[in-house]
C-alpha positions in Angstrom: 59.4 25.8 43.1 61.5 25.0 39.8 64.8 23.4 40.0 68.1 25.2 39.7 70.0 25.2 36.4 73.7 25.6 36.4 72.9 27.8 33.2 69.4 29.7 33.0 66.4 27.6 31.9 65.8 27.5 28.2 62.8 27.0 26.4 64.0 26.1 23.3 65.5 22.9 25.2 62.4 22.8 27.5 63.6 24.0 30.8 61.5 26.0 33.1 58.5 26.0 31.1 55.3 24.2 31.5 53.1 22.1 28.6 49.4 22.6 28.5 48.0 20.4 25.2 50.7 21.1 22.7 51.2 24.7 23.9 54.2 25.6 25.9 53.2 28.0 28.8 54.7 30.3 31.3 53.4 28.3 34.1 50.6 25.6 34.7 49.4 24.9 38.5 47.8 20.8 37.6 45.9 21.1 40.2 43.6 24.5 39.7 44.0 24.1 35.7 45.8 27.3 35.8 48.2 28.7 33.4 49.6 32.3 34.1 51.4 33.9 30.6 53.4 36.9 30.9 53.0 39.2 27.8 56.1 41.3 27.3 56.5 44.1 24.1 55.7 42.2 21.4 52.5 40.8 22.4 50.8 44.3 21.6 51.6 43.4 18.0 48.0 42.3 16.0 49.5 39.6 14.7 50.5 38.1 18.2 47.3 39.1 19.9 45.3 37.1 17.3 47.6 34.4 17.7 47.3 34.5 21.5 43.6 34.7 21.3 43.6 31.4 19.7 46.5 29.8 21.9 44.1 30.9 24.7 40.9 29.6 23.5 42.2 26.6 22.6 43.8 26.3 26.1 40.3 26.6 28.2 38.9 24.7 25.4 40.9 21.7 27.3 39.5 23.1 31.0 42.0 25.5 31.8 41.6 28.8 33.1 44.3 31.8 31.8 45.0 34.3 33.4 47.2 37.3 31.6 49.7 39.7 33.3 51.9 42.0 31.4 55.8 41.9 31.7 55.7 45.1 34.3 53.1 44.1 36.5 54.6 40.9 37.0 58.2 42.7 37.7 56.7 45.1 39.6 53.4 43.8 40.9 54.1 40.1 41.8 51.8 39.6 44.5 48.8 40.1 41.8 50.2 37.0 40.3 49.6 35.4 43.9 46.3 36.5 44.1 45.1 35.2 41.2 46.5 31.6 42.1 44.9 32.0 45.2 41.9 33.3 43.7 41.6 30.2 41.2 42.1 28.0 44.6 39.1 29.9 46.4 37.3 29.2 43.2 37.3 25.5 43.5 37.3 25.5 47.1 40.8 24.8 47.6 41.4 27.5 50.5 
């Protein structure tokens, strides 16, 4: 669980986000070498999906597995966010 803030967390001053190589994520589990990004609006632009491409090779280039939801189904589906952590977990015989 992340720590309150008495203001919401920023990224641009590093609160509530995680670090995976240089590459600020939307959260990293250390232990399964997970990282879960949210992809809101603008990541159906070509320009950001290239980008993210790379961002994400480069990511399991360093052992990490990503796994991508989009904005809504992590609003309105969270539990598939669960699954996949517990997936991952299953995976490496963690459950």
């Amino acid at each position: 669980m992340r720590p309150r803030f008495a203001r919401p967390p920023s990224p641009a001053r590093g609160e509530g986000t995680d670090g995976v190589g240089p590459y600020v994520v939307d959260f990293a589990c250390v232990r399964l070498r997970l990282v879960i990004e949210i992809d809101g609006g603008v990541h159906g632009r070509d320009d950001v999906v290239l980008r993210g491409a790379l961002r994400q090779t480069e990511i399991e280039a360093l052992g990490w597995t990503v796994v991508r939801f989009t904005n809504d189904t992590a609003l309105g589906e969270p539990w598939r966010i669960d699954d996949a952590i517990r997936d991952r977990a299953r995976v490496l015989g963690l459950l």
